[in-house]
N, C-alpha and C positions, 0 to 999 in steps of 0.2 A: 782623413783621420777624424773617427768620431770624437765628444765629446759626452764619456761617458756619464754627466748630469741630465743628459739629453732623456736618458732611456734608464735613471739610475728610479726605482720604486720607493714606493714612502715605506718609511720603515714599518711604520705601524702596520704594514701589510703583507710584511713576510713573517711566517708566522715563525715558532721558535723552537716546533718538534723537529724529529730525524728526516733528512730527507737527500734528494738529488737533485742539483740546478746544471742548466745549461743555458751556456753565451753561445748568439747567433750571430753571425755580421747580415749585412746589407740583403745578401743574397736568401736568408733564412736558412743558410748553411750550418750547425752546429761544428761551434770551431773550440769549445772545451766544454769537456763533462765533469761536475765535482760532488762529493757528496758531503754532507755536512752531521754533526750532533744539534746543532743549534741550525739552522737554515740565516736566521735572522745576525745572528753574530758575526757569521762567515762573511755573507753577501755583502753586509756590511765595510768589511773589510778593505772588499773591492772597490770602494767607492771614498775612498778616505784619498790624499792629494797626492796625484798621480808621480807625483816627482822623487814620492818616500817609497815608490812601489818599486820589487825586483824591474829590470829590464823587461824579461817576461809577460811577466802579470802586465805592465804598462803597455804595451806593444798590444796584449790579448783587448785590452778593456778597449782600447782606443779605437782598433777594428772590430768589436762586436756592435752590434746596434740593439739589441734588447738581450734580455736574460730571464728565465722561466725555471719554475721548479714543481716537485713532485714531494706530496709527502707521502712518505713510508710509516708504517708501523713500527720497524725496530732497526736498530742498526745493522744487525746481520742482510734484515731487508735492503737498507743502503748499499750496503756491501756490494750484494748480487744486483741490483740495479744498474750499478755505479760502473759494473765489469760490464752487463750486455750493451749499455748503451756506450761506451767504447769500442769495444767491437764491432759494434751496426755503425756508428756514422763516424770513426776513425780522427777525432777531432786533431788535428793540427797541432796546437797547442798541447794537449798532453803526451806527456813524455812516454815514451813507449818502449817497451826492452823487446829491439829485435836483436838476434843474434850477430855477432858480427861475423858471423860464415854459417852455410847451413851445415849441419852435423849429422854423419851418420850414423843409422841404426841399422839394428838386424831386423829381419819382418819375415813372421810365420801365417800365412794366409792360412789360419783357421777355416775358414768361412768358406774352403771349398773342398770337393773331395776326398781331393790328394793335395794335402797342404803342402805346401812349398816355401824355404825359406831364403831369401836375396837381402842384400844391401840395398840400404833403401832412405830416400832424403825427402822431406817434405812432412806437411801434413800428414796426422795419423787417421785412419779410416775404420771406421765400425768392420767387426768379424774379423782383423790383424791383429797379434798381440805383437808386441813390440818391446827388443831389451837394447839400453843404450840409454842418450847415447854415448855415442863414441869418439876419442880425439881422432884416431884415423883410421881410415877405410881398409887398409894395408891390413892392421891391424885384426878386425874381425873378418878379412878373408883369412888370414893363416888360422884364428880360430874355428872357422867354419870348415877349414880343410882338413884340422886337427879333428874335429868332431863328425865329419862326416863316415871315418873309420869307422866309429862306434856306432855312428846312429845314423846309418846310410837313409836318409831322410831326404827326398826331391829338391833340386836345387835349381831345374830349368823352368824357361819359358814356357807358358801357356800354347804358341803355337809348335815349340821343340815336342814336347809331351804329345800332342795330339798327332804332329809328324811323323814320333817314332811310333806312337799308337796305332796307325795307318799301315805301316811298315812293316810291323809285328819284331822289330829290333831294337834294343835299347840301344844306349846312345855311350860313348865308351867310359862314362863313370857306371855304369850299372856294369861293364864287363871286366873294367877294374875293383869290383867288389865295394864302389865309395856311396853309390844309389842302389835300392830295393828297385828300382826296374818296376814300380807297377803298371808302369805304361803298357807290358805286354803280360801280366798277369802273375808275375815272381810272389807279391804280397797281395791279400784283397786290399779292400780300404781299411777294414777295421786294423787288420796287422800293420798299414802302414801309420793309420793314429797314434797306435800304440808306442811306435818310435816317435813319432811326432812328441807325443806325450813325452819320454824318456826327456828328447833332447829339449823339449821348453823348461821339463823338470831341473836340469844340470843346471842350464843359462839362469833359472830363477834362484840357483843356490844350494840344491838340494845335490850337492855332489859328495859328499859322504855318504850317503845313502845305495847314491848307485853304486861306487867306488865297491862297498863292502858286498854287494849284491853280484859283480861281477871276478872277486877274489873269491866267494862259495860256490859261483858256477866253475872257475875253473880251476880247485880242489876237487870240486866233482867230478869232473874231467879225467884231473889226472888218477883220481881213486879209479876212473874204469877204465883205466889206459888208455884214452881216446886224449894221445900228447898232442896231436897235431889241433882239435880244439882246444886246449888248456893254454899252447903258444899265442894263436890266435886272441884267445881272451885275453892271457900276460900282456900282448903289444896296445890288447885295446885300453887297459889297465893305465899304462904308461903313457898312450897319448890325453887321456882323460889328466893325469896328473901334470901332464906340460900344460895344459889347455889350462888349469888350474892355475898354472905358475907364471901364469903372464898377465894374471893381476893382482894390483900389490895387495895382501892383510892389511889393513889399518885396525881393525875393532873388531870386536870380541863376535863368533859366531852368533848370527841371529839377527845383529843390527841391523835394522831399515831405518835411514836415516839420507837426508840432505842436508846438508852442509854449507850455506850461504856466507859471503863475505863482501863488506861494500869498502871501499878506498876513493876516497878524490878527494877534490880542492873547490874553492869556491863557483868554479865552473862548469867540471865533467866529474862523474862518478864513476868508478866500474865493479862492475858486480862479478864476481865467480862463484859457479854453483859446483860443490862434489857429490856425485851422487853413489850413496856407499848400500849395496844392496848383500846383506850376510856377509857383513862387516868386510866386503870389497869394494873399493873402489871401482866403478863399471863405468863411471863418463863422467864427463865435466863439459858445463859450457860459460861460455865468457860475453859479455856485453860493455859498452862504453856510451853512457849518456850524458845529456846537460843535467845539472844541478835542479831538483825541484826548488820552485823560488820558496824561499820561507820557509822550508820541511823542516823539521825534526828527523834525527835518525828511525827514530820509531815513524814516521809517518813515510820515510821513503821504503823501509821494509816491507811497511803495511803495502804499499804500493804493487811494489815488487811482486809479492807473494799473490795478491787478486790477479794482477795480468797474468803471471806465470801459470799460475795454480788454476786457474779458470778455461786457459787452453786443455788442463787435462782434465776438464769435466766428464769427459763422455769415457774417461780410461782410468778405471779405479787404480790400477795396479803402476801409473803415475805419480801417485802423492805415496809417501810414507808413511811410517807410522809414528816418525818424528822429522822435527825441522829445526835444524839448527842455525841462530841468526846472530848478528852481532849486538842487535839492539831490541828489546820486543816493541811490538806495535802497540800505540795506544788504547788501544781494545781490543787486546791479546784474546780476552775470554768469546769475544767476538768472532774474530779470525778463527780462532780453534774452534768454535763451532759450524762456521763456515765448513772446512778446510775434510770436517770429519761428516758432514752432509755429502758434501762430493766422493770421500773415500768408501762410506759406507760403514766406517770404523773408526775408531777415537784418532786420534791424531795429537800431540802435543808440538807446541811451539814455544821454544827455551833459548836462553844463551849459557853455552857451555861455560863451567867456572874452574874446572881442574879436570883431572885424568887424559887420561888418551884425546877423550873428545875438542878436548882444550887445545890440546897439541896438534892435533887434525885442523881447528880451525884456523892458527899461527899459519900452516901450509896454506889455506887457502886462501887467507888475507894475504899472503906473499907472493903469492900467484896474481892476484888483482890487482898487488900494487905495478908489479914488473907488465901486467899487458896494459895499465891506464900508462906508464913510461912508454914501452913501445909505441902504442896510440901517439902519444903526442909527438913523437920524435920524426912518425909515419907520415903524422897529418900536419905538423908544422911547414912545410913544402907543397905539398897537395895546398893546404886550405888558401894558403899565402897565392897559388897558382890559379887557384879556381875565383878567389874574389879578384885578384888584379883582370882575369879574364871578362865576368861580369861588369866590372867596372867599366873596361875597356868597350863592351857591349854597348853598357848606356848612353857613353860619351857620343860614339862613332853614329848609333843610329837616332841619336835625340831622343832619347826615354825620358820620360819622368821621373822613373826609379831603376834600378838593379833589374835586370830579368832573370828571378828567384827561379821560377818555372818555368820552362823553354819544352815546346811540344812542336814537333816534326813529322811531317807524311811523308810517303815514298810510293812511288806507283809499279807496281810489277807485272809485264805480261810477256809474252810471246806472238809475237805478228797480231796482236790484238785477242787472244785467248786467253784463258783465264784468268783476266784480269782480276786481280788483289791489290791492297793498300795497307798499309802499314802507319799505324802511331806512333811515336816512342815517347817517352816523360826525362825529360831532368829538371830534378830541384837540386840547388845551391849548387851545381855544376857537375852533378853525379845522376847517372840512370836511376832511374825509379820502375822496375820492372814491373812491379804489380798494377801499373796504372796503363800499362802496353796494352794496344791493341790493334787486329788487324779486320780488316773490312773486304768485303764480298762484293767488285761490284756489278749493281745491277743493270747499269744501264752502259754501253760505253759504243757510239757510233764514230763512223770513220777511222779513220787509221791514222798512223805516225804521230805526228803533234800531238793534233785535236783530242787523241784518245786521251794522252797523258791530262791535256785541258780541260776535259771535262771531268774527266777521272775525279782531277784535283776537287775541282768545284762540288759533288755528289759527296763527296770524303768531308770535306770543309762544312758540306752545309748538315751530312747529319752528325758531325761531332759536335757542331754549334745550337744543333738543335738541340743535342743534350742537354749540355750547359742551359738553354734556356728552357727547356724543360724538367731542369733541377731549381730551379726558384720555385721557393714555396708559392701559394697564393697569399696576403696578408690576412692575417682574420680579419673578421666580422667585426664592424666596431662597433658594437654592444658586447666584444670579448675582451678581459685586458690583455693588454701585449705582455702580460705576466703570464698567463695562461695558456700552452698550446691544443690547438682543436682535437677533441678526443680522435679523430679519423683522422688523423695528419700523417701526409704522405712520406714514405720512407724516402730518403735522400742517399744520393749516390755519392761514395767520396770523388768519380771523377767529373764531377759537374765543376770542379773548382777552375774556371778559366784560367790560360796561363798571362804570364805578361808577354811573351811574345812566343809568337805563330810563326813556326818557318816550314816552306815549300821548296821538295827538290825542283828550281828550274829557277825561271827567268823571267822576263818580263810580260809573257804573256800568261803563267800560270800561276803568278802574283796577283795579276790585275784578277784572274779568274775566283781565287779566295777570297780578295780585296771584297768583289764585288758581293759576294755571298753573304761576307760580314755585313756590309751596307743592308743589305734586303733584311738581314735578321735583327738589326737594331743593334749588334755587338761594335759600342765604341770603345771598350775599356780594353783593345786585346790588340797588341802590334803585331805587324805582320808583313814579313821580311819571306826572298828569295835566296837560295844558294846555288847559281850556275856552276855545273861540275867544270865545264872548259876550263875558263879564267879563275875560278873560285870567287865571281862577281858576288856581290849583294844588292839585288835589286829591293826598293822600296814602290811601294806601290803610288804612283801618280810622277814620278822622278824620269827623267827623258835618258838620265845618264846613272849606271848602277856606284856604288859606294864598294871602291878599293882598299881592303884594309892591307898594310904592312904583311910583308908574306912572313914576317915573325913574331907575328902579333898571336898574344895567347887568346885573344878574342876569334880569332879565324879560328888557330885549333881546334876550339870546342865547338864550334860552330862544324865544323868537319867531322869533331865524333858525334856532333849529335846525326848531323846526315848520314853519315855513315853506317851507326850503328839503328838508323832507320830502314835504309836498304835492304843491311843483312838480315834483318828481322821481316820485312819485306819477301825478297829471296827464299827464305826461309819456310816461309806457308806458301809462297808460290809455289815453290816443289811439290811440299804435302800435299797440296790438291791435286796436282797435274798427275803427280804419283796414285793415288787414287782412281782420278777418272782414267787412265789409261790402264788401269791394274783389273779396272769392272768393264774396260769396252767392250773386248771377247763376247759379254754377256746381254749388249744390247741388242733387242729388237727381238729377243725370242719370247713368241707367247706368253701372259700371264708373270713374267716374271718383270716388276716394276722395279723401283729402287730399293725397297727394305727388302725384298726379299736377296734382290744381287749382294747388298751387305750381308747378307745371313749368310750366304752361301760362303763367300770368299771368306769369311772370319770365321765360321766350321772349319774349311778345308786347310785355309792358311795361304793358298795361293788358288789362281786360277790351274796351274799345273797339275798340281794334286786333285782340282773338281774334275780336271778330263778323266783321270786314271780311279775316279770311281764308279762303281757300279750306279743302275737307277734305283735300287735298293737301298744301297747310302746315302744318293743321294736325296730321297725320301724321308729320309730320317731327322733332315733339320727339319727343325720348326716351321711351320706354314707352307712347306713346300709339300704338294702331294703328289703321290705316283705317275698322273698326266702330267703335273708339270715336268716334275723331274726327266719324265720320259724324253720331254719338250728339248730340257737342257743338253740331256747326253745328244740327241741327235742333231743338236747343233752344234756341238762341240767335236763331235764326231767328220761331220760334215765340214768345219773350217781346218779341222785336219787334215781329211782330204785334198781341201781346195790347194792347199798350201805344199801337200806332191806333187799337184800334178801341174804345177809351176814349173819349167825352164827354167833350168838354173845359170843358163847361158845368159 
C-alpha cells in the first residue's frame, strides 16, 4: 500500500486551467482517469487525510504510485479527452455503466447489396443502421414477422442467399410471399432498396405516412376492380397498424427524446434509460453501479451521459434531439455542446417539470427504483457466496490477500492435434468475458502428459510475458513523473496480473508454470493446481496436494473457474478442427495456398457446393484464375471418383 505523500506534487505546479489527470500504480498501469475545471483544486483534494476520504478514493490513492495531467483548452475539450482515455486504458477504478444484460436490437445491413435485416446483440458496426434497443427479442421477431408482409425485405444468411442464389430457388419465405426473392432475380437491387427504404422508414416513425400511402393504393385498386390487390393491401394495412400497436404512445407525435432516471443509496445507483422515438417508446436499458465517491447528482449525470453518449459517436441517429435527466450537469452548456457535436444537430438537455414528460419520467424513476430492489435481493446471496468463497481461498492457500482476480488455462487436443489453450478471467468471483482468451499452440512434442506439460508452460510463459511487457519503462529523469513521455506506449487492460494463477492438472504441470514464473521474475502472482480426479490442489514445491471440504464454497468456484475454462477451451477446439477438416478436400492442389482455399469455401459456403460448380464459377472468385480453377475442379472431380471406386464391402 502506497503512501500517497510519496508521489503527491507540489501544488505550486499543477497548474489551475481545464484539464485531465491520470493515477498510475506501480506497474505504470492507468488505474483512474478524471477531468477537472480547476486541475490544481481537484488534485488537491486527493491528497488531503486519507481517512476523510470515500472508501474508494482511499483504496485508488493508496494503489497508485504517481499521477500526471493534461491541459486542455476548454471544457468541452475535457469532456472528449476524459471519454477517449477511458475507453483506451479501462481504468479500474472508474465506475463504468455496463449493461446488466446485453439488449437486442434490429440491424439493417445497409452497406451491402441486398440489405438484410436480423436480430442482432453487440457492438454497433459502421454501414448498419440500427432501431432499438429492445426489452425482448420475442418481441421484435413478432414485429419483424408483422412487417415482413408489407415490406418483404431479406431476412437470411449471407451463406442461405448465396445457396439459394446457386440454386436458382428461393428459400420458402420468398414462396410464402414474406421475402422479394432477389436471390434469383424477383426484384433488382434498386427495387429491393426501395423496400429496404420503406421498411427502415416505418421503424424510424414515419408510419402515418405510409399507412395513408397504401389506403390511396388500395382505393385505386378497388376503383379498377382489381378486389384481389385492394384485399391484399386492406391485410397489409392492418398488419402495419398491429405492428403499430405494440408500442405504447407516451408523447406527442415527433418526440425524439431519452428519458434518463438515477435512484440509489449511499452505495449502488441505478440508472434506467427510455428511449421514446415519435413519441414511442422503442427500448429501455437498465444498469446498477457503486455510488461515485463525493458526486453530486449533476456530476453522476454528467458521467452517465459522456460514457453513454460517447459509445454512440460513430451513430448520429443514436443521440436525440432531447435528453431528459433528473438532475443537469454542472456544465450543462458544455454537455450540450458536446452532445450536439456528435449528433450533427442541436441537442438539449433539461429536467422535465410538468406535462406528460414529467409523468414519463415518474415511470422511469419507478422502474430504476424496483431493478436497484431486485439487484439487491439477487446479489445479497451471490455477494455473501462469493466473498465467503474468496475468503475461504486466502485462508486455505496462505494468500496475503483475497484473490480479487483468479485466471485459469485449460489445454485442448486430440491425440496431440490441434492443440489450443484457453484463458478465462474472474474478478470478485464472476466471469469477466472480455478479458478471455485463447492460444494457438505453437510448439507441443510428445504425447499424453508431456504435451499437456509443455502446453501449459508456452501458455504460462506468453501470458506472463504480456503482463511484463505491459509495464511501462519509467521516464527519463530529467522528466517529471508529473509528465508522461510524449511517445508513451499504449497499455493493455490485460496486463493487469492476477492474484492467483490456476492450471488444470497436478503436480507436474504446476511445477511447469511455477517454473516459468521463476525465469520471468513474476513473484507478485500465486499459483495453484486443480486435479480433475480427486479435485486436489496442488501448490507448487508441496510433496502433498491441499484437500479442501467437498462443501466448501472455495472448491466450488474453483470448479467453475476450471470448468468454465475447458468449455471455452472445447469451444475453439472445434472451430479450428471444424475449419481445417472443412478446407482439407482442398490441400495439395497446384497454386491454390491458404487464402485462396478460404476464398473459395466462403464464396461457395461449403466444399459441397465448389464440387457442383462449373470452372467458370469457379473463376469468378477473386484471385482465383481459369488454370487454377481448372486445377480445382479436376481435383475435386478426381477425389470423387477415388471414392467410387472404393468397395464398400
Amino acid at each position: 500500500m502506497a503512501d500517497p505523500s510519496t508521489y503527491r506534487p507540489a501544488p505550486g505546479a499543477i497548474p489551475t486551467d481545464p484539464g485531465v489527470y491520470k493515477f498510475r500504480d506501480t506497474h505504470q498501469r492507468v488505474i483512474y482517469v478524471g477531468k477537472a475545471k480547476n486541475l490544481r483544486s481537484r488534485l488537491t483534494s486527493y491528497f488531503a487525510d486519507i481517512t476523510g476520504l470515500h472508501p474508494r478514493t482511499r483504496q485508488m490513492v493508496t494503489t497508485a504510485a504517481s499521477v500526471e495531467w493534461t491541459v486542455v483548452g476548454t471544457e468541452v475539450e475535457a469532456l472528449q479527452l476524459e471519454y477517449n482515455w477511458i475507453k483506451e486504458f479501462d481504468p479500474r477504478f472508474n465506475v463504468r455503466y455496463r449493461d446488466d444484460k446485453t439488449y437486442p436490437m434490429l440491424a439493417v445491413t445497409l452497406n451491402e447489396k441486398y440489405p438484410r435485416v436480423f436480430v442482432y446483440r453487440g457492438a454497433r458496426k459502421p454501414g448498419v443502421r440500427y432501431f432499438g434497443p429492445y426489452s425482448h427479442a420475442w418481441a421484435i421477431r413478432e414485429t419483424v414477422d408483422l412487417l415482413t408482409r408489407v415490406f418483404p425485405i431479406r431476412t437470411c444468411s449471407t451463406g442461405v442467399f448465396r445457396r439459394n442464389e446457386q440454386m436458382g430457388r428461393p428459400c420458402l419465405l420468398g414462396y410464402i410471399d414474406k421475402c422479394s426473392a432477389p436471390c434469383v432475380g424477383r426484384v433488382d437491387a434498386d427495387e429491393h432498396r426501395a423496400i429496404v427504404d420503406d421498411f427502415c422508414d416505418f421503424l424510424a416513425g414515419k408510419t402515418d405516412v405510409l399507412i395513408k400511402r397504401l389506403e390511396r393504393e388500395m382505393t385505386a385498386a378497388a376503383d379498377d376492380l382489381d378486389f384481389e390487390r385492394a384485399a391484399r393491401l386492406r391485410d397489409d394495412t392492418s398488419a402495419l397498424r398491429r405492428a403499430m400497436e405494440k408500442q405504447a404512445v407516451v408523447l406527442g407525435s415527433g418526440t425524439d427524446a431519452d428519458v434518463i432516471a438515477m435512484v440509489g443509496d449511499e452505495l449502488e445507483s441505478s440508472v434506467t434509460i427510455f428511449h421514446v422515438r415519435d413519441g414511442r417508446v422503442r427500448g429501455e436499458r437498465g444498469w446498477v453501479v457503486e455510488v461515485q465517491e463525493n458526486a453530486t447528482p449533476g456530476e453522476q449525470v454528467e458521467s452517465f451521459l459522456t460514457q453513454f453518449y460517447g459509445a454512440e459517436s460513430d451513430m448520429s441517429s443514436g443521440i436525440p434531439r432531447e435528453v431528459l435527466v433528473p438532475a443537469l450537469p454542472d456544465d450543462v452548456d458544455q454537455m450540450q455542446d458536446w452532445l450536439t457535436q456528435r449528433r450533427g444537430a442541436r441537442v438539449d438537455v433539461r429536467v422535465p417539470q410538468r406535462g406528460d414528460k414529467r409523468n414519463l419520467m415518474t415511470t422511469v424513476e419507478r422502474n430504476a427504483s424496483d431493478a436497484l430492489a431486485r439487484h439487491k435481493l439477487q446479489r445479497a446471496g451471490d455477494l455473501t457466496t462469493r466473498s465467503a468463497a474468496l475468503t475461504e481461498l486466502q485462508e486455505h492457500l496462505g494468500l496475503d490477500v483475497a484473490p480479487l482476480r483468479i485466471e485459469c488455462i485449460d489445454i485442448s487436443h486430440v491425440q496431440g492435434t490441434d492443440v489450443v489453450a484457453s484463458l478465462v478471467v474472474f474478478e470478485d468471483g464472476l466471469p469477466r468475458k472480455s478479458d478471455y482468451r485463447h492460444y494457438g499452440i505453437k510448439e507441443a512434442a510428445g504425447d499424453g502428459r508431456s504435451d499437456d506439460v509443455a502446453s501449459i508452460a508456452e501458455v504460462t510463459r506468453r501470458r506472463f510475458l504480456r503482463h511484463r511487457g505491459g509495464e511501462a519503462t519509467p521516464p527519463p529523469e530529467d522528466l517529471p513523473a508529473t509528465q508522461a513521455p510524449a511517445d508513451e506506449t499504449k497499455k493493455r487492460k490485460f496486463a493487469y496480473p492476477p492474484n492467483l494463477f490456476v492450471v488444470d492438472g497436478g503436480a507436474p504441470q504446476v511445477h511447469a508454470a511455477a517454473t516459468v514464473l521463476e525465469e520471468l521474475g513474476v513473484t507478485d502472482v500465486a499459483i495453484i493446481g486443480l486435479a480433475k480426479r480427486l479435485e486436489e490442489v496442488w501448490i507448487p514445491g508441496d510433496d502433498e496436494p491441499v484437500i479442501l471440504p467437498r462443501n466448501s464454497e472455495a472448491l466450488f468456484l474453483l470448479q467453475r473457474v476450471r470448468d468454465e475454462a475447458h468449455r471455452f477451451a472445447i469451444t475453439f477446439h472445434r472451430s479450428k478442427r471444424s475449419k481445417r477438416m472443412t478446407a482439407s478436400a482442398l490441400d495439395g492442389i497446384p497454386g491454390l495456398g491458404a487464402t485462396r482455399r478460404t476464398a473459395l469455401v466462403t464464396h461457395f459456403g461449403s466444399v459441397a457446393n465448389l464440387k457442383n460448380a462449373t470452372v467458370d464459377e469457379i473463376a469468378q472468385v477473386p484471385g482465383i484464375g481459369i488454370t487454377t480453377a481448372q486445377s480445382v475442379r479436376d481435383a475435386l472431380t478426381a477425389d470423387d471418383s477415388t471414392k467410387e471406386d472404393v468397395p464398400s464391402g
